[in-house]
N, C-alpha and C positions, 0 to 999 in steps of 0.2 A: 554842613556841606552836602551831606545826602539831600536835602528837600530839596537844596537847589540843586542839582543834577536832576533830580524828580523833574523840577520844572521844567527843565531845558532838553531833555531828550529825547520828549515826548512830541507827537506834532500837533496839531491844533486839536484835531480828526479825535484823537484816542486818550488826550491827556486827560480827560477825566478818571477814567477806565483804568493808565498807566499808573496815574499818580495814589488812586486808591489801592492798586495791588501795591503799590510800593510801600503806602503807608500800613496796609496789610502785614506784608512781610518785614517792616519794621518790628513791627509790637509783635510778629512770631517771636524774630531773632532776642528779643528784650527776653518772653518768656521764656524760651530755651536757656539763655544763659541766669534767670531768676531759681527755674528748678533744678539748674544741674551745679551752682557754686557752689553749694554743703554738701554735693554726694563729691566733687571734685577735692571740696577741702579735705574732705574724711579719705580720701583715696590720695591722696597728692603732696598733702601739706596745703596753708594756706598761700603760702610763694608761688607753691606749684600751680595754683589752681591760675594766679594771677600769670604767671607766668605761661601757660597753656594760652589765656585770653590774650595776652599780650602778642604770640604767636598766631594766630589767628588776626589779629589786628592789623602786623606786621604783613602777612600773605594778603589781605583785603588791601593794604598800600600800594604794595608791587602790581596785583591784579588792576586798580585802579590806574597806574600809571601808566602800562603796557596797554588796555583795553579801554579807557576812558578818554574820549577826545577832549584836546582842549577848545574851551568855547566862550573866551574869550573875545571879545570883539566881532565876533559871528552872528549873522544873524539867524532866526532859527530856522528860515528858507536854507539857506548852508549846512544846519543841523541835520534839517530830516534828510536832506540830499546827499550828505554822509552818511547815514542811517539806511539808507536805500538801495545806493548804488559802493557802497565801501569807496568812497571820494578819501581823500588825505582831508583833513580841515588846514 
């Protein structure tokens, strides 16, 4: 679901640029969560650690619902012009 939002929210102009910082901060977010699961288990519990991530999942849901438009049958003329001028999609 991420790449595709990648695609689509970017406008023509900058999606290269966009879609590479996003796949950037993908493979941060990977590693952030690779080095900190065993200090999280040894701190947490294993449940805990999963259940912190699980938390974090749950807040990236809500933020994506609240702030993510939908884009749906839109084209991506419609997109950036949401992006731009804060339009409703």
């Amino acid at each position: 679901l991420g790449w595709l939002i990648l695609s689509e929210v970017f406008p023509l102009s900058v999606r290269g640029v966009g879609m590479s910082l996003g796949s950037l901060s993908n493979w941060l977010f990977n590693l952030i969560v690779a080095f900190t699961f065993l200090k999280l288990v040894h701190a947490l519990s294993p449940a805990g650690a999963f259940w912190l991530y699980a938390a974090v999942g749950v807040l990236g849901l809500i933020w994506g619902y609240y702030f993510l438009p939908e884009t749906k049958g839109k084209s991506l003329e419609q997109i950036e012009s949401h992006w731009r001028h804060s339009t409703p999609l």
